[in-house]
C-alpha positions as CSV (number, residue, x, y, z in Angstrom):
1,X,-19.6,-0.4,3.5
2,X,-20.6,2.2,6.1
3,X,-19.1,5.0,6.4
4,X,-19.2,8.4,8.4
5,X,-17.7,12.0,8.5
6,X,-15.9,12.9,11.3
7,X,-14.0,16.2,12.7
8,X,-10.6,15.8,11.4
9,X,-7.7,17.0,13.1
10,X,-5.5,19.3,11.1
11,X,-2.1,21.0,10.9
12,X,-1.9,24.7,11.4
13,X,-5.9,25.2,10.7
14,X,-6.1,29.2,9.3
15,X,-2.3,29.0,8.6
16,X,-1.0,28.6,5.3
17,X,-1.8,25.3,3.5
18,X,1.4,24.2,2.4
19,X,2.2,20.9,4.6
20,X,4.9,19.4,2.6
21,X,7.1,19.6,5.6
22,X,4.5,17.7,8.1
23,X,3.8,15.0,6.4
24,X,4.9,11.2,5.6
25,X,4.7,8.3,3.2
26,X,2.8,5.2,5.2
27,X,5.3,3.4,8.1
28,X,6.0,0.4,5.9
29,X,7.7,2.6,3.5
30,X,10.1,4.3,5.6
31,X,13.9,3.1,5.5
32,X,15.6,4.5,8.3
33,X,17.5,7.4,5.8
34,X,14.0,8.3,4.8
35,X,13.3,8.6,8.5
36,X,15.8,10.7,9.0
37,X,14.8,12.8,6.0
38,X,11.5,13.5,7.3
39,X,13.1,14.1,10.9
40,X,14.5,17.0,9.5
41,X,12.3,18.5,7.7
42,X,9.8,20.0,10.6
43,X,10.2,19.3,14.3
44,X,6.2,18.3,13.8
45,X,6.5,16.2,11.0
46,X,4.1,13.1,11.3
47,X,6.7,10.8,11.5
48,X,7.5,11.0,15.0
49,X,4.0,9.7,15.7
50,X,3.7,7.3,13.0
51,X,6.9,5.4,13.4
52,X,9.0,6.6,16.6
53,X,12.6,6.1,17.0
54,X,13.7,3.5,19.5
55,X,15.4,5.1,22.5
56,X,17.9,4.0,25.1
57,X,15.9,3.8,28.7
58,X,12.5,5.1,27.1
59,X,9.4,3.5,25.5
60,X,9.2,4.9,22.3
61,X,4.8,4.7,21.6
62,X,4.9,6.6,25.5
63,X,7.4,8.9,23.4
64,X,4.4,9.4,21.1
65,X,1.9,10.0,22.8
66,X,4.0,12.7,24.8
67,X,4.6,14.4,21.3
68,X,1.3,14.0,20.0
69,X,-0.1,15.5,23.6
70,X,2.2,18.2,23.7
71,X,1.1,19.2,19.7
72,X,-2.7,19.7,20.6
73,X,-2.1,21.2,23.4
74,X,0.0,23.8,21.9
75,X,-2.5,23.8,18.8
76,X,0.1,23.1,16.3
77,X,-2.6,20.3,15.3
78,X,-6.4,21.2,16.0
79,X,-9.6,19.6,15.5
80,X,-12.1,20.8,13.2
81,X,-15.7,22.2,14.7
82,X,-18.0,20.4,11.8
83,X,-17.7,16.5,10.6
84,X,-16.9,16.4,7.0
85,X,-15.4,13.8,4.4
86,X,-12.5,15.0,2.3
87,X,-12.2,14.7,-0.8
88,X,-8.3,13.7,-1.6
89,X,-6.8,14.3,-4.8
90,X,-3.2,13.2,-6.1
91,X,-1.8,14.3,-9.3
92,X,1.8,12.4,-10.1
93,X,3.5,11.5,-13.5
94,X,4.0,8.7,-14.7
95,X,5.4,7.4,-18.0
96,X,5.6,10.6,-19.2
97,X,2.1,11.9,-18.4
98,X,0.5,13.3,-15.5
99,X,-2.0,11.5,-14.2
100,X,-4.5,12.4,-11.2
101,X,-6.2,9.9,-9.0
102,X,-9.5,11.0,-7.6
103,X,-10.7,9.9,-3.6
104,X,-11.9,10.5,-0.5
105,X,-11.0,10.2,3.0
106,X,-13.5,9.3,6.0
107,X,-14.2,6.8,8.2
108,X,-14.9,3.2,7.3
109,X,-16.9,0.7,9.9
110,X,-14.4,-2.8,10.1
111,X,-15.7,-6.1,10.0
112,X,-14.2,-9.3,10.0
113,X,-13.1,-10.5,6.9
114,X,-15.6,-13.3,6.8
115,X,-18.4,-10.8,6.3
116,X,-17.3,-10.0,2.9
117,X,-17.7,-6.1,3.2
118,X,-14.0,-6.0,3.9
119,X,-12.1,-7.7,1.3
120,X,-7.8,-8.4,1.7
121,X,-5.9,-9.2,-1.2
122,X,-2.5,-10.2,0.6
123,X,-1.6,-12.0,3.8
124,X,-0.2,-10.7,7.1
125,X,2.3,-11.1,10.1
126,X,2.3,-10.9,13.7
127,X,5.3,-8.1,13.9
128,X,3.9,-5.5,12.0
129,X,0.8,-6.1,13.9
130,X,1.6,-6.0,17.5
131,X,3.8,-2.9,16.8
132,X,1.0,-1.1,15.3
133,X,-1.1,-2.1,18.2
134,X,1.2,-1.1,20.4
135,X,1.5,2.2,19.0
136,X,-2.2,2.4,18.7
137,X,-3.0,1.7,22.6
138,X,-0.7,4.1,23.7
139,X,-1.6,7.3,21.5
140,X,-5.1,6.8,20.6
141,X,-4.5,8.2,17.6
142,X,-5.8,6.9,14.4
143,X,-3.2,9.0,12.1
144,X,-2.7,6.3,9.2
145,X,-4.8,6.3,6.0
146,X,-5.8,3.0,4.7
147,X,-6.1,2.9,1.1
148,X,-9.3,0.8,-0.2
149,X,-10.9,0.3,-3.3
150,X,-14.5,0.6,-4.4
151,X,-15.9,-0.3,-7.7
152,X,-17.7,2.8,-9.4
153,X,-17.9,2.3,-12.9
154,X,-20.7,4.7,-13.6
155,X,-18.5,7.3,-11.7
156,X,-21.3,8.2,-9.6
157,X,-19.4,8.4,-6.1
158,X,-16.4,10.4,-8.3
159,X,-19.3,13.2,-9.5
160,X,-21.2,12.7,-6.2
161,X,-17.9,14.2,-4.5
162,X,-16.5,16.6,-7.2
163,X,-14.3,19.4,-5.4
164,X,-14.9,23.2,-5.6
165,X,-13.3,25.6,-5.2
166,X,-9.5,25.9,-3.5
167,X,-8.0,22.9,-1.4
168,X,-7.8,22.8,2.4
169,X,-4.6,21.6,2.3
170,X,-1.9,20.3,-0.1
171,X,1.6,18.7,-0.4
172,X,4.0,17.1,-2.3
173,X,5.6,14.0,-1.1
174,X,9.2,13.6,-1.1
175,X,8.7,12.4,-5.0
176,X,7.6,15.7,-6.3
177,X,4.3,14.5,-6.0
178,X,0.9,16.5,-6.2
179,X,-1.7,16.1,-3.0
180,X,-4.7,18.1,-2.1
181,X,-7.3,17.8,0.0
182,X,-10.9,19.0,0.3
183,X,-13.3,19.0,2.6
184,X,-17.1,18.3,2.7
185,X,-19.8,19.5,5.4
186,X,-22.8,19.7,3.7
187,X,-25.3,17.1,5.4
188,X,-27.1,16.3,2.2
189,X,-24.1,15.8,0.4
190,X,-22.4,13.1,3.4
191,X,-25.6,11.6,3.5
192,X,-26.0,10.9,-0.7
193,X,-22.3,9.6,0.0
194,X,-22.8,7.0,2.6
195,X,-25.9,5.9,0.8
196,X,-24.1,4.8,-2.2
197,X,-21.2,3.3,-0.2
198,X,-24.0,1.4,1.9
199,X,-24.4,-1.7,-0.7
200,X,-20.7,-1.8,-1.5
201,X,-17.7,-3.9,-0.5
202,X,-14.2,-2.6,-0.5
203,X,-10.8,-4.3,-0.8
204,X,-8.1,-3.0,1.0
205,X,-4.8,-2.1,-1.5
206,X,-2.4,-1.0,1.4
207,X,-2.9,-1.2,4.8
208,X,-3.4,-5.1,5.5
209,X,-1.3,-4.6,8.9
210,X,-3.4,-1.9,10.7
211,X,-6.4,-3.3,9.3
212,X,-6.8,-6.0,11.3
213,X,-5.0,-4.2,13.6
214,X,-8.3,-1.5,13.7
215,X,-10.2,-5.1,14.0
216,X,-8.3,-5.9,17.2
217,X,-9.0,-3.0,18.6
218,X,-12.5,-2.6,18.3
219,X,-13.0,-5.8,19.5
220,X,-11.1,-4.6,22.7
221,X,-13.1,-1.1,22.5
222,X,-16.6,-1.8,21.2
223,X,-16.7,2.1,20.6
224,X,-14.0,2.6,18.1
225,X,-15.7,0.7,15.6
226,X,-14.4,3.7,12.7
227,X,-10.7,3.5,11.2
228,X,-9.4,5.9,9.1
229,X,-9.9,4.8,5.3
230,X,-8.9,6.7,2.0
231,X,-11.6,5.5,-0.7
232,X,-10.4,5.3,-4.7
233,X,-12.3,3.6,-7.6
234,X,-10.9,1.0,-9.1
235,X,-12.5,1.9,-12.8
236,X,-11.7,5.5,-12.5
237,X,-7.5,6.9,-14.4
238,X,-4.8,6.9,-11.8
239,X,-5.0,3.3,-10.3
240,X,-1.5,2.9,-11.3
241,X,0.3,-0.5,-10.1
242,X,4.0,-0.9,-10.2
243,X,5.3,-4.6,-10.0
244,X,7.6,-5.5,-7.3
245,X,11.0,-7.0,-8.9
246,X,12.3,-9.8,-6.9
247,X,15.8,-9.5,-5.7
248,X,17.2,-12.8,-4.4
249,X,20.1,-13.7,-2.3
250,X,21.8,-16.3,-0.2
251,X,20.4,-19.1,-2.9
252,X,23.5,-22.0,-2.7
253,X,25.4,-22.8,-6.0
254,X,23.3,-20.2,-7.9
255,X,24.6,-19.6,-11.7
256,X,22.2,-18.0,-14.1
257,X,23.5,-21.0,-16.7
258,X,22.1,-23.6,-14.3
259,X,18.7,-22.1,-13.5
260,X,18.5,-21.9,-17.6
261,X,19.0,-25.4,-18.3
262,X,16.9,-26.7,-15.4
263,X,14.5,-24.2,-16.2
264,X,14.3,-25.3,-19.6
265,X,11.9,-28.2,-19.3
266,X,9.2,-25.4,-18.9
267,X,10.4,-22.2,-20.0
268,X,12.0,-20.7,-23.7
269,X,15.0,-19.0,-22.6
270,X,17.1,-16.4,-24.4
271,X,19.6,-13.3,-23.9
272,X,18.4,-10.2,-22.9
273,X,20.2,-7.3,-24.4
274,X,19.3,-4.4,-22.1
275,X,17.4,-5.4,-18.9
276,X,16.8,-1.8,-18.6
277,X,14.2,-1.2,-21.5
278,X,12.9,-4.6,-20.8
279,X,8.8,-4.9,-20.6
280,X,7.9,-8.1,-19.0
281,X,4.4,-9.7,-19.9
282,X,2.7,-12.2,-17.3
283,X,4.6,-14.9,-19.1
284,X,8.1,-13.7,-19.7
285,X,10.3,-12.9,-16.8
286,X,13.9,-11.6,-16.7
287,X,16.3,-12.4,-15.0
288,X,19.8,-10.4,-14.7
289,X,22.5,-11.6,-12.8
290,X,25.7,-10.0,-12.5
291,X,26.3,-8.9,-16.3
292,X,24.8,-11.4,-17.9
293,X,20.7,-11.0,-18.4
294,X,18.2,-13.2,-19.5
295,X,14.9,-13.6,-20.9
296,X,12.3,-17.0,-19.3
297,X,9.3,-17.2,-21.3
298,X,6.9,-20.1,-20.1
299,X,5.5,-21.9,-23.0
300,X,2.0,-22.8,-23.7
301,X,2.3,-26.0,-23.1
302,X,3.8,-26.3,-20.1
303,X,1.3,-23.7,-18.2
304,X,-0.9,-26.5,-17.3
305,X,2.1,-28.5,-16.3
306,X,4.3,-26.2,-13.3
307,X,3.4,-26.9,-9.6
308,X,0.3,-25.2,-8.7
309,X,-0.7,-25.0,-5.0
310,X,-4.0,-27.5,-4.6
311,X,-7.0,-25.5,-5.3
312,X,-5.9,-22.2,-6.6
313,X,-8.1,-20.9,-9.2
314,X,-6.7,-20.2,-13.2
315,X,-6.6,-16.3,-12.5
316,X,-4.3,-17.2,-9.5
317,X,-2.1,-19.4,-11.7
318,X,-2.2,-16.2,-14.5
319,X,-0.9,-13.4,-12.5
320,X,2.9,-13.3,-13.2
321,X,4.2,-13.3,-9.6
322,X,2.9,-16.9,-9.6
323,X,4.4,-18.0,-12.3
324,X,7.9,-16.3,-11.3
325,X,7.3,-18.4,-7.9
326,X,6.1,-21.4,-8.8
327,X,7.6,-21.5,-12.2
328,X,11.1,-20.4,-10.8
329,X,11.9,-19.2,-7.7
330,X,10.4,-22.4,-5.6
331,X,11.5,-25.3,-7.8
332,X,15.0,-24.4,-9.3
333,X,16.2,-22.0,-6.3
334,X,14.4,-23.7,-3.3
335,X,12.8,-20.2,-2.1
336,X,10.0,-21.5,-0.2
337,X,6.8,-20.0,1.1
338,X,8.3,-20.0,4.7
339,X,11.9,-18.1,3.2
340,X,9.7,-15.8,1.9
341,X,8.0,-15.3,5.3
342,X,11.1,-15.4,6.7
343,X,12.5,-12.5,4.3
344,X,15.9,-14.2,4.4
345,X,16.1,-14.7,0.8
346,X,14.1,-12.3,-1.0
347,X,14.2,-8.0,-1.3
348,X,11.6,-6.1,-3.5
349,X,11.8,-2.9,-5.3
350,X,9.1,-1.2,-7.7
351,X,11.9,-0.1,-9.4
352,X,13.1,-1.9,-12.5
353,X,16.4,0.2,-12.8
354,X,17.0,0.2,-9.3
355,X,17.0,-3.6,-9.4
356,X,19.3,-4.1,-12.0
357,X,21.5,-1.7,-10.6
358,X,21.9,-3.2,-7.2
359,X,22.5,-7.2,-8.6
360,X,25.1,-4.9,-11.1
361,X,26.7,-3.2,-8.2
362,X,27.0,-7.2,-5.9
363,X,24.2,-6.4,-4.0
364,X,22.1,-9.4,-4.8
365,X,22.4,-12.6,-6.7
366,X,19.5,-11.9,-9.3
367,X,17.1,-10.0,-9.5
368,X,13.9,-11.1,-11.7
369,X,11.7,-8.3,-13.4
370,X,8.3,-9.3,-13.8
371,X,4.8,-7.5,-15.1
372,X,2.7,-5.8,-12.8
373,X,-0.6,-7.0,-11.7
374,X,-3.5,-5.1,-13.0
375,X,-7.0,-3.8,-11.2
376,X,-8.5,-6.4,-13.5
377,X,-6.0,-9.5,-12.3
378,X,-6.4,-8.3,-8.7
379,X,-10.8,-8.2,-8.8
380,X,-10.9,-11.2,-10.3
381,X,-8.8,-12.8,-7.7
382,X,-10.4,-11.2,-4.9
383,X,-13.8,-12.1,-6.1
384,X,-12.8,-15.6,-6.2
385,X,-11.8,-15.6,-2.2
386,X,-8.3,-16.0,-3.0
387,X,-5.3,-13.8,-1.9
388,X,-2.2,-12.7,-4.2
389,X,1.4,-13.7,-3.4
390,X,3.4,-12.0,-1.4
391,X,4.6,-8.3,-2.5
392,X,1.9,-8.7,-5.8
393,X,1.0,-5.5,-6.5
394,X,2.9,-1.7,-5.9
395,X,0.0,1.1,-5.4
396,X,1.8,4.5,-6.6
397,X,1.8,7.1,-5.6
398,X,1.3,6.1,-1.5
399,X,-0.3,8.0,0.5
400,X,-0.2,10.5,2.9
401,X,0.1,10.6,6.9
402,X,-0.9,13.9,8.4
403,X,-3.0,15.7,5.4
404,X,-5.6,14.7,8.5
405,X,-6.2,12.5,11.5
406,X,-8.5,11.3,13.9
407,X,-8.6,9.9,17.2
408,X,-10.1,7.1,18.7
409,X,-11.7,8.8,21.9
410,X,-14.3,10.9,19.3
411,X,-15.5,7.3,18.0
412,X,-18.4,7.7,19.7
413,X,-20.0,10.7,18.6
414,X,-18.2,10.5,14.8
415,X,-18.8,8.0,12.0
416,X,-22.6,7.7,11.9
């Protein structure tokens, strides 16, 4: 994987280096009260870049690019004079501890997928991908961090890019998160860094969409080869994975009874007394419906026997998303590959007691809580060429837009 340093642009360089208020989770994971949030918080928060607000009689990527103009050319955002990397730090909690995940930020060369340096572990759509090209066209701006993972399991890259002294710039997201950033100028230092990316692959955990998004675009524009890329280890604490429940809907004739007894040829099934302190394993889903819960545990035997897509590989078949859909959701409820596409009957949420809440409160029909998939379940399908099912894995925490950017128009003199 090459990669390169380049002259980030910053918020308020020499000011105070607080930017809780400027920043944003990724554009996928903004709801429209979210937006709003953010909105509010600064007049230059990131957002209005990252995922502009429809507007009656106006284009809203010209609306911007007039916004993202008008910042550096009042210097509320400024370029810095030397090309560094940046190394980016999170510290969150999470089952009761805190945890830190250690990375860095800089650019990453794209490739085509079929080079193998580049490795996706989820399939795409057109929408997502035409409005970030849109968006991307008109601004120039390159101001959303992929986040990929490396393997470093002699923590070399981790020690080779060991922070000193105070951040550059921190924030906490609009969990309470911890972020801080560093930043890295020393020549000898970038260089030992790019040589020990050099022989490596990468697979990308979020940022499928603007991925090949970044691919389309250099294809158009030879020169902007570089995309902006967050690098973490996938050995290293703080590679935490959330699963994404499954909330369904608009499934005809659903009872929680019938899917039991159809579901019984396959699965052991039995009442679940509180869905709430419920801890799925790969093999035992829950399923809570109204007030009545559930517990589907897929027996030995009958592993061998569900409905496996031709030629997908026994660590496919393993992960517990595919055995909720191919075990469950696709034979008993009729919730298709193409529903899923279609995202008529299907919600997600990485939060267990938000999804038994909402099928409690009418919301949904069911919702199914399932394991999440680990680094190990998500290597081993990745190094076998496959993808995961849809809405697999839940990187937490996400994230940030506008700790730094870069734009497209320095390509040419940055990430070498």
């Amino acid at each position: 994987m090459k990669i390169g340093a380049f002259r980030g642009y910053r918020y308020g360089l020499g000011q105070p280096r607080d930017l809780s208020k400027v920043v944003a989770p990724p554009y996928d994971q903004i709801s429209p009260q979210t937006q709003e949030q953010l909105l509010a918080l600064s007049p230059h928060n990131i957002v209005r870049v990252t995922l502009p607000r429809d507007q009656p009689g106006a284009d809203k990527y010209q609306g911007a690019r007039q916004v993202l103009e008008a910042w550096l050319a009042e210097g509320v955002w400024a370029r810095e004079e030397r090309p560094a990397i940046y190394p980016y730090h999170q510290t969150y909690a999470v089952g009761g501890a805190s945890v830190t995940r250690a990375g860095f930020v800089a650019l990453g060369e794209v490739s085509d997928y079929g080079e193998g340096i580049v490795r996706p572990h989820e399939r795409t759509h057109a929408g997502p991908k035409q409005d970030r090209m849109r968006l991307l066209e008109t601004t120039g701006a390159d101001v959303g961090l992929l986040f990929m993972l490396v393997s470093d399991p002699q923590r070399v890259l981790l020690e080779a890019l060991t922070p000193t002294g105070e951040p550059i710039a921190e924030a906490r997201d609009l969990q309470g998160q911890l972020h801080r950033v560093w930043r890295i100028t020393d020549g000898a230092t970038i260089a030992g860094v790019q040589a020990l990316m050099a022989p490596k692959s990468v697979i990308i955990a979020d940022g499928h969409h603007r991925y090949e998004t970044a691919v389309e675009y250099a294809r158009r524009r030879p020169g902007a080869r570089h995309k902006l890329m967050a690098f973490c280890t996938l050995e290293a604490p703080g590679l935490t994975i959330f699963p994404n429940h499954r909330l369904v809907n608009h499934v005809d004739g659903f009872t929680l009874e019938g899917l039991a007894k159809a579901a019984g040829a396959w699965f052991d099934v039995g009442p679940l007394d509180d869905p709430l302190r419920f801890r799925p394993t790969n093999r035992t889903v829950g399923v809570v419906a109204g007030r009545q819960a559930m517990v589907f545990g897929l027996r030995e035997d009958a592993f061998e026997r569900l409905p496996w897509p031709r030629g997908t590989s026994r660590a496919w078949r393993r992960l517990a998303v595919s055995i909720l859909h191919e075990g469950l959701l696709k034979p008993f409820l009729d919730v298709t590959d193409e529903k899923l596409d279609a995202k008529t009957h299907v919600d997600y949420t990485a939060d267990q007691a938000e999804a038994v809440g909402l099928v409690r409160a009418g919301r949904c029909q069911a919702a199914f809580l399932i394991a999440p998939t680990t680094a190990e379940e998500l290597r081993a399908v990745v190094d076998g060429g496959e993808r995961l099912p849809q809405k697999s894995t839940h990187f937490y925490p996400k994230l940030l837009d506008g700790l730094v950017f870069h734009r497209y128009e320095e390509s040419s003199e940055e990430g070498s």
